[in-house]
DOLONU-689380 format. One record per residue (C-alpha): residue number from 1; residue in one letter; x, y, z. Coordinates in Angstrom, 2 decimals. Layout:
N
[NUM, 'A', [X, Y, Z]]
...
// end
This chain:
366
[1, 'X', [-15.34, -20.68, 27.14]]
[2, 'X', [-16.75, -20.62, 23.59]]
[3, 'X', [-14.04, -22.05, 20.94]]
[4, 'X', [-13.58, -19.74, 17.77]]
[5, 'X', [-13.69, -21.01, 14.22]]
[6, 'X', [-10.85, -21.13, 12.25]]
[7, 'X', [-11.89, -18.13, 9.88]]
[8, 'X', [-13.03, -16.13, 12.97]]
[9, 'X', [-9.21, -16.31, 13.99]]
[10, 'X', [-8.00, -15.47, 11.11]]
[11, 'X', [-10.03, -12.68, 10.87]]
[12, 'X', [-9.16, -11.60, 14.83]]
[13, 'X', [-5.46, -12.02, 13.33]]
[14, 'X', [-6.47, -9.77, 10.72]]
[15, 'X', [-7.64, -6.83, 12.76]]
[16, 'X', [-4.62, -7.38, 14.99]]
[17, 'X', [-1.90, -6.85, 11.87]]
[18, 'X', [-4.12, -3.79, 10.66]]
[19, 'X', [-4.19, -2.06, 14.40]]
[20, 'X', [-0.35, -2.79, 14.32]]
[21, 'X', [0.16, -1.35, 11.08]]
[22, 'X', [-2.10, 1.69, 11.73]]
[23, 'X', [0.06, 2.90, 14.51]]
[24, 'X', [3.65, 2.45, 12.83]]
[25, 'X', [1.97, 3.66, 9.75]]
[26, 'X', [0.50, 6.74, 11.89]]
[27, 'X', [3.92, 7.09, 14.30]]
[28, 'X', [6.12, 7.87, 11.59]]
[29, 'X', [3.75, 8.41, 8.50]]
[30, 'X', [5.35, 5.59, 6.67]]
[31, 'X', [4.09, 6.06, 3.22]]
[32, 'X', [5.33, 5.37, -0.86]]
[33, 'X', [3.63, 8.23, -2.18]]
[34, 'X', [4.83, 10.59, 0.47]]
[35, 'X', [8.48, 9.27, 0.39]]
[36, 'X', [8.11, 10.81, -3.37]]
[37, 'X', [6.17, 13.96, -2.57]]
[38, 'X', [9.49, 14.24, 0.09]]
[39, 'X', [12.48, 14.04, -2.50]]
[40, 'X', [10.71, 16.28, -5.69]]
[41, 'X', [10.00, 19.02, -2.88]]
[42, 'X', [12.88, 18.96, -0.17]]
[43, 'X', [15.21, 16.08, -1.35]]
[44, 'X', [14.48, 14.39, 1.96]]
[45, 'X', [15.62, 10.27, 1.57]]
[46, 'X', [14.22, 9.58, 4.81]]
[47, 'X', [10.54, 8.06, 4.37]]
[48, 'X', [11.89, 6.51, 1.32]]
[49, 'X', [14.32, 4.52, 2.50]]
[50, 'X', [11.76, 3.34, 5.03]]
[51, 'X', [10.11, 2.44, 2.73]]
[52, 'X', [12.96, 0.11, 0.81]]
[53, 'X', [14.07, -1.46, 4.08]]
[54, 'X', [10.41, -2.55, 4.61]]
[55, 'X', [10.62, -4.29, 1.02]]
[56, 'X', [14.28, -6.00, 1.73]]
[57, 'X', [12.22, -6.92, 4.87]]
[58, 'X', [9.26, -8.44, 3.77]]
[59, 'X', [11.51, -10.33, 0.95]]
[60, 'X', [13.58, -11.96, 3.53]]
[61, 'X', [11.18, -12.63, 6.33]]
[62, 'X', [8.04, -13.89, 3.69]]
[63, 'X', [10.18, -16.18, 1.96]]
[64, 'X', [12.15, -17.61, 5.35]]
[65, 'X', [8.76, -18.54, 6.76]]
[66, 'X', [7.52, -19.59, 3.43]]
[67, 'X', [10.33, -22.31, 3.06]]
[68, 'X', [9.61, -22.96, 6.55]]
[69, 'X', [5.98, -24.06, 6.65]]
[70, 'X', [6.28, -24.78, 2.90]]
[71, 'X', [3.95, -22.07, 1.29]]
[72, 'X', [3.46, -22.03, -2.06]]
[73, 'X', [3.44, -18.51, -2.78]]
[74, 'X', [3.09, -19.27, -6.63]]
[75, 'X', [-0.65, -19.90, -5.74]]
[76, 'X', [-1.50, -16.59, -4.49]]
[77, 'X', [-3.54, -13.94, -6.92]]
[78, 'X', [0.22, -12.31, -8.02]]
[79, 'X', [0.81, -15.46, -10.27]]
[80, 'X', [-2.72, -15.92, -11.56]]
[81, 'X', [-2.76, -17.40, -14.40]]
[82, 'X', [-3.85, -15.42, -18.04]]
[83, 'X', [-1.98, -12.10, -16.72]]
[84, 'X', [-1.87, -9.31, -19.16]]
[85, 'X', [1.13, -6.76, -18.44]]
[86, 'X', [-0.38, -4.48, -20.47]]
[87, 'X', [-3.36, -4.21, -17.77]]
[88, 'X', [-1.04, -4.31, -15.29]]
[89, 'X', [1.60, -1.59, -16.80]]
[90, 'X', [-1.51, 0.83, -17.60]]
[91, 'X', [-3.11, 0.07, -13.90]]
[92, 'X', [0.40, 1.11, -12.15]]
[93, 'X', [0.37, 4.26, -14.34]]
[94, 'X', [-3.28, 5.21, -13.16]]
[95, 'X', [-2.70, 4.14, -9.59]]
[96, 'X', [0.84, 6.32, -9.51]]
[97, 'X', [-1.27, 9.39, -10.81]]
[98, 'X', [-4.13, 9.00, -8.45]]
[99, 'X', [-2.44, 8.55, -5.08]]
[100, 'X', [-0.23, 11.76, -6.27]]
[101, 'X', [-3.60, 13.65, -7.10]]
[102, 'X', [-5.15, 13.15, -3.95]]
[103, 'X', [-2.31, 13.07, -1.70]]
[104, 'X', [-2.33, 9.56, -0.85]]
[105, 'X', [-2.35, 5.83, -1.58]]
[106, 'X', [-4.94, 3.64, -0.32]]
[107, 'X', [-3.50, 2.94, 2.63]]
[108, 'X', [-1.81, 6.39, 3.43]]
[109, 'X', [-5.86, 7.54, 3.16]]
[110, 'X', [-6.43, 5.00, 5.86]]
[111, 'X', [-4.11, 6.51, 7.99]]
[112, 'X', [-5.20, 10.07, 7.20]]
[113, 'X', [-8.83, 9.79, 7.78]]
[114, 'X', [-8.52, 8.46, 11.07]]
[115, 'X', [-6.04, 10.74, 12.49]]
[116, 'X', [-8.03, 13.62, 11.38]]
[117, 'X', [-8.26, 14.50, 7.95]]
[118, 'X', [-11.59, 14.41, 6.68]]
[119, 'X', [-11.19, 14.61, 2.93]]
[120, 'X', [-9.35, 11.20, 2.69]]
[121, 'X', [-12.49, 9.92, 3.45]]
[122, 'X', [-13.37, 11.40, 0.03]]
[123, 'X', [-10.71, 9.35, -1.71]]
[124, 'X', [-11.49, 6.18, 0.06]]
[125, 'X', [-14.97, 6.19, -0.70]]
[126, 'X', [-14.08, 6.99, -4.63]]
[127, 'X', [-11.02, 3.96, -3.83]]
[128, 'X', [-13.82, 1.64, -2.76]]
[129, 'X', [-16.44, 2.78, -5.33]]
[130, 'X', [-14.59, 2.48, -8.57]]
[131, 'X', [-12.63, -1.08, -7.38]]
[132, 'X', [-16.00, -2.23, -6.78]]
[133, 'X', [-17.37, -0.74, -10.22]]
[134, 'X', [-13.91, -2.68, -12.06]]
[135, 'X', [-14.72, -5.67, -10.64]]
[136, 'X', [-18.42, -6.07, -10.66]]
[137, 'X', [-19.86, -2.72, -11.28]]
[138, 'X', [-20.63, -0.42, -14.43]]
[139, 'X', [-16.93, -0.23, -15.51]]
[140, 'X', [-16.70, -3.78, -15.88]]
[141, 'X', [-17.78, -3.83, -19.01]]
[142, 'X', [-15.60, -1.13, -20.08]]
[143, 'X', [-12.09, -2.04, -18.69]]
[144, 'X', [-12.97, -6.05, -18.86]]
[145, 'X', [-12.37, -6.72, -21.93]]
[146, 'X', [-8.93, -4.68, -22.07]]
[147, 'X', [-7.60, -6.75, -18.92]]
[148, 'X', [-8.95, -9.86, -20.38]]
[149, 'X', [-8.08, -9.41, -23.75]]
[150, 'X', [-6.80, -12.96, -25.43]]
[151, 'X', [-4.01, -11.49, -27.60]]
[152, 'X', [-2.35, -9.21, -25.13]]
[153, 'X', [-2.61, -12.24, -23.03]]
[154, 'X', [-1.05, -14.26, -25.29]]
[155, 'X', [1.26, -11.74, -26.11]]
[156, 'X', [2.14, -11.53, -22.47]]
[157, 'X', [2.68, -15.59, -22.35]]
[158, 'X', [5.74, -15.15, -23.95]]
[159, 'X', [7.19, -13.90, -21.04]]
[160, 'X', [6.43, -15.46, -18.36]]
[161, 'X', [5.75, -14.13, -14.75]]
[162, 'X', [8.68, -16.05, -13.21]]
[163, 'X', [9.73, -15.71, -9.35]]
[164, 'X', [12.45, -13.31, -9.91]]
[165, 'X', [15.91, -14.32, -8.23]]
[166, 'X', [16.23, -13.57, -4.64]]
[167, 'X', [19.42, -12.67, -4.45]]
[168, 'X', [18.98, -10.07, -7.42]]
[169, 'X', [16.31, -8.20, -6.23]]
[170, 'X', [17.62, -8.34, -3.03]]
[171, 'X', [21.22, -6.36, -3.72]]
[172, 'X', [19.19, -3.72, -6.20]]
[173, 'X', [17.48, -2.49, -3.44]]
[174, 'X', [20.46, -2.79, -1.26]]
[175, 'X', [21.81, -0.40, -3.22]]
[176, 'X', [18.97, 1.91, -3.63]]
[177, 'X', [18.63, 1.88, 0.18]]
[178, 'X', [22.52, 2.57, 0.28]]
[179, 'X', [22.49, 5.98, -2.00]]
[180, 'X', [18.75, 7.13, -0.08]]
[181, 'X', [20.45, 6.78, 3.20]]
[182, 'X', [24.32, 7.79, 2.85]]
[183, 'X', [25.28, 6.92, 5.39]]
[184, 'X', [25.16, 3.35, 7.02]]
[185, 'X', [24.14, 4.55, 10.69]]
[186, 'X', [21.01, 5.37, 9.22]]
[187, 'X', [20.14, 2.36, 8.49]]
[188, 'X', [19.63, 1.46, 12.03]]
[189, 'X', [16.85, 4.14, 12.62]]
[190, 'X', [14.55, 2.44, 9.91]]
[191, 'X', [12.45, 0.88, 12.75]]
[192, 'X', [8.95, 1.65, 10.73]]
[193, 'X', [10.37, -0.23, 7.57]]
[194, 'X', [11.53, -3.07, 9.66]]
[195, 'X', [8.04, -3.84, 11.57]]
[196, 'X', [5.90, -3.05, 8.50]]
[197, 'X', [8.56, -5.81, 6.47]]
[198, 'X', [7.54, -8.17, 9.33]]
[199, 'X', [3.95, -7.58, 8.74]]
[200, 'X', [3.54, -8.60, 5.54]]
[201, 'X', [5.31, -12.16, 6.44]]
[202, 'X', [3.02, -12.66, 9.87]]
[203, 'X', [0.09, -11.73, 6.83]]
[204, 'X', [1.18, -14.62, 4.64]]
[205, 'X', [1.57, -17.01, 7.79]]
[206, 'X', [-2.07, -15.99, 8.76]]
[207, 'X', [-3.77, -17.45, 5.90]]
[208, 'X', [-1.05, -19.56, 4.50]]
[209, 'X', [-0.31, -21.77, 7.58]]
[210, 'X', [-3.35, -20.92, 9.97]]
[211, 'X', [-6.68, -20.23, 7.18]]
[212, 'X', [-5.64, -23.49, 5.41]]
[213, 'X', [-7.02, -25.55, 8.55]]
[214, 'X', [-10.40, -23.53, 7.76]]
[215, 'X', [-13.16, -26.03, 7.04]]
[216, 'X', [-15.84, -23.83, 7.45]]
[217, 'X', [-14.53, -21.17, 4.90]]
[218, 'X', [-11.92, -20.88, 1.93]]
[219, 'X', [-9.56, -18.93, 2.88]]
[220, 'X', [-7.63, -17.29, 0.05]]
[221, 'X', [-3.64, -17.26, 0.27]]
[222, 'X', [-3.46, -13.49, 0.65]]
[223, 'X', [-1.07, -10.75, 2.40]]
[224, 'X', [-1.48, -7.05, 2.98]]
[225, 'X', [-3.60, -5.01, 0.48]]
[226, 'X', [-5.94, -2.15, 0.30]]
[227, 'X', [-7.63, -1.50, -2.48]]
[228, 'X', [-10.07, -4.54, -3.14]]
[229, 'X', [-10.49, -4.86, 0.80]]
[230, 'X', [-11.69, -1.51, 0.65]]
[231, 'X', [-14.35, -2.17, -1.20]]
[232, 'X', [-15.17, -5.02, 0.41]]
[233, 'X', [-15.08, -3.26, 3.38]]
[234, 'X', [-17.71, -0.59, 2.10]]
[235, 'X', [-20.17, -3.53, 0.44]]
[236, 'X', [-19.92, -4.84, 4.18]]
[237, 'X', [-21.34, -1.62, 5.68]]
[238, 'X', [-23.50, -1.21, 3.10]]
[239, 'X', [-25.54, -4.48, 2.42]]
[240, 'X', [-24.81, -5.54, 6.36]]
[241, 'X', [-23.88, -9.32, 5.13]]
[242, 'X', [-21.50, -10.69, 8.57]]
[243, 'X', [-20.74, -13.69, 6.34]]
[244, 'X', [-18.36, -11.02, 4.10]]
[245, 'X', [-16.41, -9.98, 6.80]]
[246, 'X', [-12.80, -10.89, 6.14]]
[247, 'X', [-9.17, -11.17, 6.67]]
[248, 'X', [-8.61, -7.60, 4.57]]
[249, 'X', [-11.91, -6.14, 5.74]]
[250, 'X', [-10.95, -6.56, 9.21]]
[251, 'X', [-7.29, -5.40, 8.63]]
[252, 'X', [-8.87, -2.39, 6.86]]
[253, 'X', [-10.56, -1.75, 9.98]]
[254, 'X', [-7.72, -2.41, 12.34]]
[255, 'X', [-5.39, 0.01, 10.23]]
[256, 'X', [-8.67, 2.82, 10.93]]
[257, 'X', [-8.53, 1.65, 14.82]]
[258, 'X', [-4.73, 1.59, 15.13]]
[259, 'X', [-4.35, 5.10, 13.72]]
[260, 'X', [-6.84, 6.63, 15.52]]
[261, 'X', [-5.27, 5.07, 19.02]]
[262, 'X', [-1.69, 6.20, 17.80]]
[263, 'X', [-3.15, 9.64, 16.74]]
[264, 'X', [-4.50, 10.14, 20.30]]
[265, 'X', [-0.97, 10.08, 21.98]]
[266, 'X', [1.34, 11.68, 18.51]]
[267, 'X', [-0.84, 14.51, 17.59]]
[268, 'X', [1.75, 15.98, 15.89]]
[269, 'X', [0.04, 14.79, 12.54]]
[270, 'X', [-3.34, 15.00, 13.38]]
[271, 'X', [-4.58, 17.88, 11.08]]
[272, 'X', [-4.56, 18.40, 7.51]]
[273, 'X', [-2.98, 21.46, 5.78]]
[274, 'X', [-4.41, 22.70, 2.25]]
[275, 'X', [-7.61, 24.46, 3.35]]
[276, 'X', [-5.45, 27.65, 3.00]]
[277, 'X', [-3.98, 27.14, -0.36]]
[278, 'X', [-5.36, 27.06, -3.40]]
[279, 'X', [-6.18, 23.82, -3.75]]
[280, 'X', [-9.49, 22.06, -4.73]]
[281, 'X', [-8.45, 19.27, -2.41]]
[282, 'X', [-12.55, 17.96, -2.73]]
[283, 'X', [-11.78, 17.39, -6.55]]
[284, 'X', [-8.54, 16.09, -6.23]]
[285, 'X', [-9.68, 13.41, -4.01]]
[286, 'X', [-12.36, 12.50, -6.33]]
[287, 'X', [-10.31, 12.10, -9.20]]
[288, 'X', [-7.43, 10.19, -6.92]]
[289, 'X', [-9.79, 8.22, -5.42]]
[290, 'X', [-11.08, 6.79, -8.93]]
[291, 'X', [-7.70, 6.78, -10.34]]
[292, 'X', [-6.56, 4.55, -7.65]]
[293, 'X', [-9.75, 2.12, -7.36]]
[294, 'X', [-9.89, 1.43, -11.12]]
[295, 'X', [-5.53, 1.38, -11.57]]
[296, 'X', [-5.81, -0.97, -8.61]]
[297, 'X', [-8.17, -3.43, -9.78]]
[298, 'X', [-5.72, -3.61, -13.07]]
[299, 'X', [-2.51, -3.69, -11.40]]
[300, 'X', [-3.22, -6.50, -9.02]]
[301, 'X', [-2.50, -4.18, -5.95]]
[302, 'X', [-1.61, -0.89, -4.67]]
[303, 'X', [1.77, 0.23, -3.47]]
[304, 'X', [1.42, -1.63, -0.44]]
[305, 'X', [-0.32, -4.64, -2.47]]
[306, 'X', [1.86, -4.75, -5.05]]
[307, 'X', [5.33, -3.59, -4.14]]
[308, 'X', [5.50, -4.93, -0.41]]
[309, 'X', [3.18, -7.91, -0.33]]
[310, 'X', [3.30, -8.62, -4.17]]
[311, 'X', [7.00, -8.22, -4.31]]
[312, 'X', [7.64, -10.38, -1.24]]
[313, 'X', [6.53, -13.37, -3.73]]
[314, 'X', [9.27, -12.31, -5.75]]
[315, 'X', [7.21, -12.39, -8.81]]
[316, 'X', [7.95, -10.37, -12.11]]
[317, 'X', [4.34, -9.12, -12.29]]
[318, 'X', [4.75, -7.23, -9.08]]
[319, 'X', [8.00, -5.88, -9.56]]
[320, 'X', [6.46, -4.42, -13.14]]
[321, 'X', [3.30, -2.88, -11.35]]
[322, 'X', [5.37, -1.11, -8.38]]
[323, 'X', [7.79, 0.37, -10.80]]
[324, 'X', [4.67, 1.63, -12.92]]
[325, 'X', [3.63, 2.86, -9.79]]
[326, 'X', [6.68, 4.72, -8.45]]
[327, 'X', [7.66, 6.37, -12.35]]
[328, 'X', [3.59, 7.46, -12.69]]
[329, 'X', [4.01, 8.51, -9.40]]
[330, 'X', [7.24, 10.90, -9.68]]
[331, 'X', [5.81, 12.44, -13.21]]
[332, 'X', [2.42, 13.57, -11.48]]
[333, 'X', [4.20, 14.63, -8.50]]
[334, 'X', [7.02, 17.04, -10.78]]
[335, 'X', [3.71, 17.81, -12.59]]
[336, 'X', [1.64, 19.50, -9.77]]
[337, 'X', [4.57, 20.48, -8.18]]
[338, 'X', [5.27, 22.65, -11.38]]
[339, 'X', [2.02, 24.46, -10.37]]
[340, 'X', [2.32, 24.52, -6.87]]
[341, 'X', [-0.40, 21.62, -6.46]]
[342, 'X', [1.69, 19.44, -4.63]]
[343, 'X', [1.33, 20.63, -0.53]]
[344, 'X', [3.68, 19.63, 2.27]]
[345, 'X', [2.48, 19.50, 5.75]]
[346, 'X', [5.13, 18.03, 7.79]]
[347, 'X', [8.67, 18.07, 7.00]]
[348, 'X', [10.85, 14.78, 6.92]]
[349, 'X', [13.94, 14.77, 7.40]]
[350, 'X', [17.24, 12.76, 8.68]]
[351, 'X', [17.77, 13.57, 12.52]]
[352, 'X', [21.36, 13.81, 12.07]]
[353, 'X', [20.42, 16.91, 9.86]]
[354, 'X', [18.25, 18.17, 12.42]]
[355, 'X', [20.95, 18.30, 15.68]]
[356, 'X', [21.82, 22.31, 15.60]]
[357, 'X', [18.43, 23.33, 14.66]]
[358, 'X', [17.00, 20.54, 17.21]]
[359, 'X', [15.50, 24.28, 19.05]]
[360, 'X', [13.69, 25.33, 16.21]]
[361, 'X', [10.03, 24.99, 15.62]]
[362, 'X', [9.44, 23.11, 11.74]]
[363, 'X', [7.95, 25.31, 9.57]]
[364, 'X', [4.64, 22.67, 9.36]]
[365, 'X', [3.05, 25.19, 6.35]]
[366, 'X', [5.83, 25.04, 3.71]]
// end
């Protein structure tokens, strides 16, 4: 039998934790943006609180195994040092707009491409375009010096991006997860938010306990995010270099696998629903895509990035970028809502809602 390098394992591991959370992601359609497209058109608490309980998960589980393999969390890219707030306020704000816009966050457009929507291949290919441009590309010199900027650097030195108090976090969204769900039986049916929560910690063991043995390869102190790995993913297809693939470009590619596996048993979800409305979805996917690649780039993650893996950290800087995020996020969605932009294709609600219409077909097409 051939032995496996170090970074080859981590990199199995990698697709392994994206295949996993491609099928939760795909069973239930777990998903931030969704969770607000749910309460501004029907009210419905469910997916969000899903999507809480995966946060209180992550918290707990990423900083148990943390203390228990003694991770220093502080050195991952969420407490780089020189952050600007300002980048990472105004990057939230773009990436809230753009995963309204185009129906989708990075990792929701995972999901939806490979359980049958064609068009969120639109959006990821903008996603990994204009991450790539921010980074290295033509917008680097554009956005650079704005992120990089040495006074609102300085300015944002003054405060600085402290691990925020476990305990504090930790009860707010206990009580946000408390008014979503109402009642506390519901809390018990949260099984997406639960596994996803786990995920991000088994991502932070990956390259925090097994990648540091690595002495073929660095292996960056990294968790669950999809908008630089999406890029990297595409620049991997493109140029064809095997020494690129990673831990997040082969996650990206188990979340595609995973779906597409789940989506072949739960077809439920396995269409798309605005080619009868008026609704340039082509455009919109453009324009979220880019939105989303760029805001990304600036906010140090996406919703997943940022406000599961970033805020499992605890840091301040993460906790600022997901709550850019979610308020962008609701103001876009009560935007194109206002002109009947904002579709609904499946309806989510509470099952104890459901019991006496448990007979009647869901109106899919609202």
């Amino acid at each position: 039998m051939f032995e496996l390098e170090t970074y080859e394992i981590v990199n199995i591991l990698g697709l392994i934790i994206g295949l996993a959370f491609g099928m939760i992601a795909q069973k239930n359609q777990f998903c931030f943006s969704g969770s607000i497209k749910d309460y501004v058109l029907i009210k419905s608490t469910k997916r969000g609180a899903s999507v809480i309980m995966a946060m209180i998960v992550a918290i707990i589980s990423t900083n148990l195994m943390a203390n228990h393999f003694e991770i220093d969390l502080t050195q991952s890219a969420y407490f780089k040092n020189n952050i600007n707030y300002l980048a990472i306020i105004f990057g939230g704000l773009m990436f809230g707009a753009g995963m309204m816009i185009a129906d989708g966050c990075s990792s929701r457009s995972l999901v939806k491409y490979a359980q049958g929507d064609s068009n969120a291949l639109i959006t990821l290919l903008f996603i990994a375009i204009f991450a790539y441009a921010t980074t290295k590309g033509f917008l680097y010199g554009i956005f650079d010096p704005f992120i990089n900027n040495s006074f609102l650097i300085e300015l944002s030195s003054n405060l600085e991006n402290f691990r925020i108090n476990i305990f504090v976090i930790l009860i707010i969204l206990a009580i946000i997860l408390f008014i979503l769900t109402k009642k506390i039986k519901r809390i018990f049916t949260l099984f997406d938010g639960v596994l996803v929560g786990l995920l991000v910690a088994i991502a932070w063991f990956v390259t925090g306990v097994i990648g540091q043995d690595s002495m073929e390869r660095d292996i960056a102190l990294s968790g669950i995010s999809f908008v630089y790995p999406t890029a990297k993913t595409l620049e991997l297809f493109t140029y064809y270099e095997v020494n690129e693939l990673s831990f997040g470009v082969s996650m990206i590619i188990g979340v595609l696998i995973g779906t597409f596996i789940m989506s072949s048993m739960n077809k439920k979800y396995s269409f798309g629903c605005t080619a009868n409305k008026n609704i340039n979805k082509v455009k919109y996917n453009m324009i979220g895509g880019a939105l989303m690649g760029t805001g990304g780039i600036m906010a140090i993650g996406c919703t997943v990035g940022q406000g599961l893996t970033g805020l499992s950290t605890l840091a301040f800087s993460s906790a600022l970028a997901i709550v850019s995020i979610f308020i962008s996020g609701v103001i876009t969605a009560r935007i194109l809502n206002k002109y009947e932009k904002l579709p609904m294709c499946f309806i989510f609600e509470w099952d104890d809602e459901n019991k006496k219409d448990k007979n009647k077909p869901l109106d899919f097409q609202i």
